[in-house]
N, C-alpha and C positions, 0 to 999 in steps of 0.2 A: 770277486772279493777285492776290496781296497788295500794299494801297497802301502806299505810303512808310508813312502811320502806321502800321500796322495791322504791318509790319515792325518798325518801332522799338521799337512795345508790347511785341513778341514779344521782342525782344532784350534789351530793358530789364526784362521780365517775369522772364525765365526767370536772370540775372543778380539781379533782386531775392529769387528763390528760396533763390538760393546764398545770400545774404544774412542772408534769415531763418533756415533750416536753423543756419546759424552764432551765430545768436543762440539754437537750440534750439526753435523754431517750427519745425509740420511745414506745409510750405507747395509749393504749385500753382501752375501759370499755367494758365489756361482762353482760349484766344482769343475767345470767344462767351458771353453771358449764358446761354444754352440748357446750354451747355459745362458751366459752373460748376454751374446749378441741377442735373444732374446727378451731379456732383462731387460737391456740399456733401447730399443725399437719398443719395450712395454711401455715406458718411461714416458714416450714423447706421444701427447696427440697429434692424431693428423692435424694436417693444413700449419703445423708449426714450422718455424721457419728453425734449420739446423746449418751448422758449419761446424769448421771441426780445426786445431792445427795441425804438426806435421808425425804425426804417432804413427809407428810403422805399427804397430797392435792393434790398431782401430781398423788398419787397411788387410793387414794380415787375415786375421778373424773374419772381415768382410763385412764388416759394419756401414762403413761406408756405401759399397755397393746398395746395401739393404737400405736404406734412405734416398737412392737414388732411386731405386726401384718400388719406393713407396710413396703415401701419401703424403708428401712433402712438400716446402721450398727451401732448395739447398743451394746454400751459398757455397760452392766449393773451391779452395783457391790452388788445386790441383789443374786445374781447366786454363787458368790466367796463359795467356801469350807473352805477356812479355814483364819486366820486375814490376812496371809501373801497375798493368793491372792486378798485379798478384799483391800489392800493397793497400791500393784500392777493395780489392776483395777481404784483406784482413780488417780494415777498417768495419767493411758491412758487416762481416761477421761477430763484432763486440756488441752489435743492437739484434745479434738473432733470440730467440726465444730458449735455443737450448740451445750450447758449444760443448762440442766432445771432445773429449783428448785423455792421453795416458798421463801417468805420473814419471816421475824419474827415479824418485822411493818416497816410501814412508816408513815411519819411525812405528815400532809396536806397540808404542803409546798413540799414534793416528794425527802427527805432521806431516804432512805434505811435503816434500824436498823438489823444487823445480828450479829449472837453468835453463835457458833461452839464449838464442841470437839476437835474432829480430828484436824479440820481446813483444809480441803477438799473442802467444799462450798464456802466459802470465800475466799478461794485461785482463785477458779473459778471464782466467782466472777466481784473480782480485775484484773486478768490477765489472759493469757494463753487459753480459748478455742475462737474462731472465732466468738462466737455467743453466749449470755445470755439469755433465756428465765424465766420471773418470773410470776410466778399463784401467784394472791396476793387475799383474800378473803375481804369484807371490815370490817370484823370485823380486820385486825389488824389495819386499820388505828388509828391514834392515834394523838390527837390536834395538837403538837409542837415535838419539837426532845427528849427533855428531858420525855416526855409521852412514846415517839417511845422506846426510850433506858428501860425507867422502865416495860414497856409493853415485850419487850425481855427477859429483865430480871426476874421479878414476875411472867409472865405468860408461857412466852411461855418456857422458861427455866426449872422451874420446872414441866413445863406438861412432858416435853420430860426425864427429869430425872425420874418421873415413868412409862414414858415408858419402859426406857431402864434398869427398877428396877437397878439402881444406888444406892449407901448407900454414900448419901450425906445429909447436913441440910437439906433443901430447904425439902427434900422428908419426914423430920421429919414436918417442920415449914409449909411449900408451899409456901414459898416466899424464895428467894437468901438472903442469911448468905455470901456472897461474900468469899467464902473457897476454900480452895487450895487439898480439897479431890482429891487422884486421881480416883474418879467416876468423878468429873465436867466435866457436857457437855460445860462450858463456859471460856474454854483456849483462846477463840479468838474471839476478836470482832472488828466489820467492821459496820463502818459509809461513806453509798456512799453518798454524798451530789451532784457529778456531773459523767454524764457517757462519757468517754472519751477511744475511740475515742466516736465520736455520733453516736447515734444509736446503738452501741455492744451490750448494755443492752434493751430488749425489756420487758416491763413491762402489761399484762393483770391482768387488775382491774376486780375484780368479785362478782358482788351485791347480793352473799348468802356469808353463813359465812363458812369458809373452813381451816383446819387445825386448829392448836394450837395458 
């Protein structure tokens, strides 16, 4: 039997579906991580070429693996040796066929809320690979846009700067001091409000809670 959340996700999921659709996102609710990694491996013909950015949801779940282990060519920039190849690799990755990555949140209306370092993801994103795939947990969902936006910023921002032991505020504070350190993982931010053409953007919703 399904818990209260595990309802609500569903409810609120398959409502946020309608959403995106309406915004021109072809978009999923998966109740189970298992669900999705399913889902998002249905998505891509073999012999496609896939890459991904740095989503700890995509590697968690095992996605990634599952594309390694499949009929693939995967650009991975996990593998790079040293900064220069790994910027090299982001590069190839904007002309793959499909790019996967998480979101940071979305809005219950169905924007997209993303923040980058690099600006590798969001480059993806916006333009350049054939194919977007997004693992979204529904813990980022978040009420209205301006929730979506503070939710990128408070949360998911500074989780990812002690990831990446950064010496910024945020990793003093845990909240965004909006600074110009050069540790900030948030040089760039990307508000999709519509996906164009329709359908590039494929968005699977995920009724456990996943990433930052």
């Amino acid at each position: 039997m399904s818990t209260p959340i595990e309802m609500r996700n569903e409810v609120l999921g398959n409502t946020l579906v309608t959403k995106l659709e309406a915004r021109h996102f072809e978009a999923y609710y998966c109740p189970t991580a298992k669900e999705a990694l399913e889902k998002a491996v249905s998505l891509v013909p073999e012999k496609s070429s896939v890459s991904w950015g740095g989503s700890v949801t995509i590697r968690n779940m095992g996605l990634t693996k599952a594309f390694h282990d499949g009929d693939f060519e995967v650009i991975d920039r996990d593998l790079a040796k040293s900064p220069e190849e790994m910027a090299e690799l982001h590069r190839q990755g904007l002309l793959t066929d499909y790019f996967i990555a998480s979101t940071n949140a979305i809005s219950e209306d169905g924007i997209l809320v993303n923040i980058d370092g690099v600006g590798n993801r969001v480059a993806a994103m916006s333009f350049g690979p054939k194919n977007v795939i997004i693992i979204c947990g529904m813990n980022k969902v978040a009420p209205n846009l301006d929730a979506a936006i503070s939710r990128a910023r408070n949360v998911a921002a500074p989780t990812n700067a002690f990831r990446f032991m950064g010496k910024t505020p945020c990793v003093v504070t845990g909240s965004c001091r909006n600074c110009t350190s050069p540790d900030s993982v948030c040089s760039q931010v990307l508000i999709t409000r519509l996906c164009k053409p329709a359908k590039r953007i494929k968005v699977i919703l995920v009724g456990e809670g996943l990433g930052f």
